[in-house]
C-alpha positions in Angstrom: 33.8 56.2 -11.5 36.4 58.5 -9.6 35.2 59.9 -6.5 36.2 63.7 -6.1 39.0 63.3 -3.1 42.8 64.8 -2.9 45.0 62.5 -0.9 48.6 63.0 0.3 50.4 66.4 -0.8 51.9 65.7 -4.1 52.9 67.8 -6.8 50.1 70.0 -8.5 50.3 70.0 -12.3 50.4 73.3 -13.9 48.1 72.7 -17.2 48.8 75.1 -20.3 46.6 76.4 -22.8 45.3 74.0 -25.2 45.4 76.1 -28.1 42.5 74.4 -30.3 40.1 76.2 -27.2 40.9 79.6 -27.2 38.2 81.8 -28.7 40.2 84.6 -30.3 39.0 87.7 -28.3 37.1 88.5 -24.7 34.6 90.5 -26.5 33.6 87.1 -29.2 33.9 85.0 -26.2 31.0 87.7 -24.1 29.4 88.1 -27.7 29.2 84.3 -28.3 27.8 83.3 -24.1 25.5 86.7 -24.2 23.5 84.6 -27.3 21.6 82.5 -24.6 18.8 83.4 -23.3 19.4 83.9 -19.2 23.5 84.1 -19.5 24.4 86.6 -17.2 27.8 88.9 -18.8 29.8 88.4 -15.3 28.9 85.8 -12.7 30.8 87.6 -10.1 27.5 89.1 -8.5 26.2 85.1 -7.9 29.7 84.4 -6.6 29.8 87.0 -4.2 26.3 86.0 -3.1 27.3 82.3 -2.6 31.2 81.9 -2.0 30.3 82.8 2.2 28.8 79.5 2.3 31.2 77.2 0.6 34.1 75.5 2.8 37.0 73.3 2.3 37.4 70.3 4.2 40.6 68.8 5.5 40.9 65.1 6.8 43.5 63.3 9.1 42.7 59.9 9.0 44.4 56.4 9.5 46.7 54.3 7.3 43.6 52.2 5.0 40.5 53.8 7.2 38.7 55.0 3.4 35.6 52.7 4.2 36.1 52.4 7.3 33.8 53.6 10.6 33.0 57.2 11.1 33.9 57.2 14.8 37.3 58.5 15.1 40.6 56.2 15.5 41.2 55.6 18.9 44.8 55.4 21.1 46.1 51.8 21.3 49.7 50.5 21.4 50.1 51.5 18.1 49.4 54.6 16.2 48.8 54.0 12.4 50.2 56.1 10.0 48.1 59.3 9.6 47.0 60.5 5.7 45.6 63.7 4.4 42.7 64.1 1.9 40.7 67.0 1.3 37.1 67.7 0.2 34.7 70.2 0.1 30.8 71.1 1.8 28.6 73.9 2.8 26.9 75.5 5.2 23.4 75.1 6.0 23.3 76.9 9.0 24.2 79.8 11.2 25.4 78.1 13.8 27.5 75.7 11.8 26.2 72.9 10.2 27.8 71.8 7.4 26.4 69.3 4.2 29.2 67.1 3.2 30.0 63.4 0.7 30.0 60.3 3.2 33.5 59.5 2.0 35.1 62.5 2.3 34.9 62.0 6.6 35.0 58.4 6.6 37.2 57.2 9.1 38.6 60.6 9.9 40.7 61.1 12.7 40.3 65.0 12.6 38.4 67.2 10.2 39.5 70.6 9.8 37.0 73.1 8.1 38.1 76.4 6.1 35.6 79.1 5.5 35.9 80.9 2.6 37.7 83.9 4.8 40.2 81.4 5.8 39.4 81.1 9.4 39.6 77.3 10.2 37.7 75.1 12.7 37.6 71.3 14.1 34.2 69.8 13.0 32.8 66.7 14.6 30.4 64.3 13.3 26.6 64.8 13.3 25.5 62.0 11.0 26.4 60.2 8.1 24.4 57.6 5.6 26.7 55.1 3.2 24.1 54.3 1.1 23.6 58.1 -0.2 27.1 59.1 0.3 25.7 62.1 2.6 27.1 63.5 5.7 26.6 66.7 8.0 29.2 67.7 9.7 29.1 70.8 12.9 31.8 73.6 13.7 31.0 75.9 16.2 31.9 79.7 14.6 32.9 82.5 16.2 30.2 84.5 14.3 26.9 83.7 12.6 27.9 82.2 9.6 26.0 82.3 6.2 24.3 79.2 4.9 23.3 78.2 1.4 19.7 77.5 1.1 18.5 74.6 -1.0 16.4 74.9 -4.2 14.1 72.2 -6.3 16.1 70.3 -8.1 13.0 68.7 -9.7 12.5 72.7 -11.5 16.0 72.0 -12.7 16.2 71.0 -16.4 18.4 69.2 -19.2 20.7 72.7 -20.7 20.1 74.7 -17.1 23.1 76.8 -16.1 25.3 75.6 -12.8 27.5 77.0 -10.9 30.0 74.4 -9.4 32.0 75.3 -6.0 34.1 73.7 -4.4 37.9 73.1 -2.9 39.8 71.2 -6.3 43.3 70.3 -5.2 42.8 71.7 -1.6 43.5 75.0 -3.9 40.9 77.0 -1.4 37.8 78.1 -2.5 37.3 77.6 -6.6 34.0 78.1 -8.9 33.4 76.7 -12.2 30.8 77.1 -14.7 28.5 74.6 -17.4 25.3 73.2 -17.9 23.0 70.2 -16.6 24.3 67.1 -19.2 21.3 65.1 -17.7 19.3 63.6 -15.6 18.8 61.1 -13.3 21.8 59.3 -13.9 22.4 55.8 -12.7 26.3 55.4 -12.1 26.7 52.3 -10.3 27.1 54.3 -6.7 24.3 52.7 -4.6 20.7 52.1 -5.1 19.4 55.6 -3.8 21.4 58.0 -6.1 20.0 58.8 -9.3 22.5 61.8 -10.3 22.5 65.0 -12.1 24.9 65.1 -14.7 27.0 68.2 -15.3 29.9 69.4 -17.5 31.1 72.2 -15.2 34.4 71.1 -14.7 34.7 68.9 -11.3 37.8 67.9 -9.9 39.7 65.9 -7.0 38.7 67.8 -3.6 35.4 68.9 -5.1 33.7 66.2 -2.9 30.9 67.4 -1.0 30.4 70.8 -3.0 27.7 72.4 -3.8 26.2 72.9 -7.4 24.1 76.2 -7.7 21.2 77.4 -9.8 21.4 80.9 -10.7 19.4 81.8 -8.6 21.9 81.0 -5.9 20.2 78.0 -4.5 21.8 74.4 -4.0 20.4 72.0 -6.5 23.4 69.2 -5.6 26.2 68.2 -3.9 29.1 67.2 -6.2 30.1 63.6 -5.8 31.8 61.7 -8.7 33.1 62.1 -12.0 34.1 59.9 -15.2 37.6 60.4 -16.0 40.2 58.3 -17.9 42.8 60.4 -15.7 41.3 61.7 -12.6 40.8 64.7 -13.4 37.6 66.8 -15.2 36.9 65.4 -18.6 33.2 67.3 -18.5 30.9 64.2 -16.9 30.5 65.0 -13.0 27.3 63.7 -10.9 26.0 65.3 -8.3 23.1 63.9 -5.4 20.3 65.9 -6.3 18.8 68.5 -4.1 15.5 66.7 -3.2 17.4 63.7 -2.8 19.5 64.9 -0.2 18.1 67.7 2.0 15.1 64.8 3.6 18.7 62.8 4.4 20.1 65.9 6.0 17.2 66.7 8.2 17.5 62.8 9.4 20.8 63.0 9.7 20.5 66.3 12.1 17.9 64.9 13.7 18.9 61.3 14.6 22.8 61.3 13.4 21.6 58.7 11.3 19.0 56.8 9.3 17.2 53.6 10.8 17.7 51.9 7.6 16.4 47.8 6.7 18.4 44.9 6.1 17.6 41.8 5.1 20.6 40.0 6.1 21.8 38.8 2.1 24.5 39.4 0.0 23.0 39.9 -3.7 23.8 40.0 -7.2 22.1 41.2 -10.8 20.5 38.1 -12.8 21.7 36.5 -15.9 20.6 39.4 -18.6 17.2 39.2 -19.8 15.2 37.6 -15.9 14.2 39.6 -13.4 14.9 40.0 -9.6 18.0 39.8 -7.8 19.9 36.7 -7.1 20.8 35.9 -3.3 24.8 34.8 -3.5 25.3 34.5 0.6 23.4 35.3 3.8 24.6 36.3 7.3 23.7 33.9 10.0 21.4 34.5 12.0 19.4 37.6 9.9 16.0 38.4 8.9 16.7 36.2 5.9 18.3 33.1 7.0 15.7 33.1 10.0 12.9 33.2 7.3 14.5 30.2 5.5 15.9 31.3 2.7 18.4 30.0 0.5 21.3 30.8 -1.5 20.7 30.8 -5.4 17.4 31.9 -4.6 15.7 34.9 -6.6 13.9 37.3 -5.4 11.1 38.7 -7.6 9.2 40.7 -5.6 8.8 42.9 -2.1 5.3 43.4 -1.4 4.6 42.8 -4.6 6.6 45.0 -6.3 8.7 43.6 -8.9 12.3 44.0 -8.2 14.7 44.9 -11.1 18.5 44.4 -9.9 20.7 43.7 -6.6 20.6 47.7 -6.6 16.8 47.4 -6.6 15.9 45.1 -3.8 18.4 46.5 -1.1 17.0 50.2 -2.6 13.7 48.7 -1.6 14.7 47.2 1.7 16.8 49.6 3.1 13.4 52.5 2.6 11.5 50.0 5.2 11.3 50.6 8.5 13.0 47.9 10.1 10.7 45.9 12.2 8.5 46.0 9.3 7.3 42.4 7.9 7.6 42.3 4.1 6.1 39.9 1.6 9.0 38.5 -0.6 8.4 36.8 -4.0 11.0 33.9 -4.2 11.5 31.6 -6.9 14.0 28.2 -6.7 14.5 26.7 -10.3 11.2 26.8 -11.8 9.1 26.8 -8.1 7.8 31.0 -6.7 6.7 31.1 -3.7 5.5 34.2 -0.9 8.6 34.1 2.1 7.2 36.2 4.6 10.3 37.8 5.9 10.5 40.9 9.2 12.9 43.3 8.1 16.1 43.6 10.6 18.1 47.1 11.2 20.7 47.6 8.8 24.4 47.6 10.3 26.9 50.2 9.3 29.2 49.7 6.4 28.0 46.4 5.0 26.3 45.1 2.2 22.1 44.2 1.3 
C-alpha cells in the first residue's frame, strides 16, 4: 500500500501516449461518456465551482521524522538535515482551516500552503489523529477563503462518478476523473478506516485531497493507493466522508482525540480462532496492572467478540479512557472475565 506523498525534487517523468488507449476521435470519445445516464459533456462548470477550495501542501521536515511527533523540530546543537515532501488538503472554512492526511504533516518542521490562486501561507497545527490518518491544519488568509462543504458519503454508491483533486507531483492544482470501484475497503491502514475505492487516477502528492460527488460535495479524502510502481494503476482509497468530518470537528475542537489504550502489543490469531493474541505489554498499563499475560487471547470486550489485532485496539481506542471494560480472556483451553480500566492512549504507539 503506497501512501500518496512526493519527497525530495527529483526528476518528473514525462509519460507518452499509450497507443492501445486512444479512442479515435473527441466526438466518439463525448458520444461514448454522454451514454451514461448523469455524465455531464464538460466538467469544467464542477471544476470551477470546486478548484477555490483545493490547496497544495508543502512540508520541511527533518532527516527520518516520517512517523515521528507532530510538534515541530526544535534548535539543538545540531540541525538535521531538512527534506521536502508535498501533499494536498482543503478548505473547510473561511477563515482557514484546512482538512489534511496525518502523514502528510508528521513531523513537519514548516508547512507551506498554496491556494489554488497561488498565494502561499505558513500553516500551523490544529490537530491530528494517527489512527485515522486525519489532520486539520490553520492558515490565516488575507481574504475570506472558500471552503468545500462535505456530503454523505453513505448516499454514495458502487459506479458513482468522482471527481479527484489534488496536488500530484507538487504539479499545482490537478483534477482527475472515474468512478467509485467499491466500498468499504479494508487495506490494512488501521482499524478505523474502512475506504472507498476509486479508479480516478491518484498519484504521489495527492495526499489529503479531496474526492467530489458531482454535486460538488466532499465524499473523501484521498489517502493510498495500490501500485506496483508508485504511481496510479486505477485502485486509490479514500477516508470516507462520514468517517472523517466527526474526527475533524474533534480535532478543531480539542486538537486531538482522547483515545483508549490498553497498554498491549497484539497480533491476528492462527487462521481459523478468534480474538487477538497479546504478544507484549508496556509496564505499568491498564493491562499489565489488570494481570494479564503474554500469549493470552482476547475474545471479547464487553462482550463483544473481537475479530483481529485491528479489531480489539478499533474497539479500545472508541472507549473513553477511564472507562472499565469487561475483557474475555482465554490461556490454553481456560476463558476467563479480566476486568480491565481503560488508560489514555499515547501518541504514536501501538494497541
Amino acid at each position: 500500500m503506497a501512501r500518496l506523498m512526493t519527497r525530495g525534487s527529483g526528476n518528473i517523468r514525462r509519460w507518452g501516449w499509450v497507443l492501445g488507449l486512444a479512442l479515435a476521435s473527441p466526438r466518439a470519445a463525448l458520444a461514448q461518456f454522454s451514454l451514461f445516464e448523469g455524465a455531464p459533456h464538460s466538467l469544467a462548470p464542477l471544476v470551477k465551482q470546486v478548484a477555490p477550495s483545493v490547496v497544495g501542501i508543502a512540508v520541511t521536515e527533518g532527516s527520518g521524522a516520517s512517523g515521528a511527533a507532530h510538534a515541530p523540530l526544535r534548535g539543538g546543537k545540531t540541525t538535521p538535515p531538512l527534506t521536502e515532501a508535498a501533499g494536498s488538503g482543503f478548505i473547510i472554512s473561511r477563515e482557514g482551516l484546512i482538512v489534511t492526511n496525518d502523514h502528510v504533516i508528521a513531523g513537519a518542521a514548516k508547512i507551506t500552503v498554496t491556494l489554488d490562486d497561488g498565494e502561499t501561507y505558513t500553516a500551523r497545527l490544529v490537530g491530528a489523529d494517527d489512527l485515522t490518518d486525519i489532520a486539520v491544519i490553520k492558515i490565516s488568509p488575507r481574504h475570506q477563503l472558500s471552503p468545500a462543504r462535505w456530503a454523505d458519503s453513505a448516499a454514495a454508491q458502487v459506479g458513482d462518478w468522482v471527481l479527484a483533486a489534488g496536488n500530484p507531483f507538487a504539479l499545482g492544482t490537478s483534477f482527475t476523473l472515474g468512478i467509485i470501484s467499491a466500498e468499504g475497503r479494508d487495506i490494512g491502514e488501521g482499524p478505523f478506516n474502512h475506504f472507498l475505492q476509486l479508479d480516478a487516477p491518484l498519484n504521489p502528492g495527492n495526499s489529503g485531497g479531496p474526492a467530489f460527488n458531482m454535486a460538488g460535495g466532499v465524499i473523501g479524502i484521498n489517502s493510498a493507493i495500490v501500485s506496483p510502481s508508485g504511481g496510479s494503476v486505477g485502485i486509490g482509497f479514500a477516508i470516507p466522508s462520514n468517517s472523517a468530518a466527526p474526527i475533524v470537528t474533534a480535532l478543531i475542537a480539542h486538537g486531538g482525540l482522547a483515545r483508549g489504550w490498553l497498554g498491549v502489543s497484539v497480533a491476528d490469531p492462527p487462521r481459523g480462532e478468534a480474538g487477538a493474541v497479546i504478544t507484549g505489554l508496556e509496564p505499568g498499563g491498564p493491562a499489565d496492572r489488570a494481570g494479564l499475560t503474554q500469549s493470552e487471547t482476547v475474545l471479547t470486550v464487553d462482550g463483544e467478540p473481537i475479530s483481529g489485532a485491528d479489531a480489539l485496539t478499533g474497539a479500545i481506542a472508541s472507549m473513553p479512557p477511564g472507562r472499565k471494560v469487561i475483557l474475555g480472556i482465554k490461556e490454553n483451553a481456560h476463558i476467563s472475565n479480566v476486568p480491565v480500566i481503560i488508560g489514555r492512549r499515547p501518541s504514536q504507539i501501538g494497541e
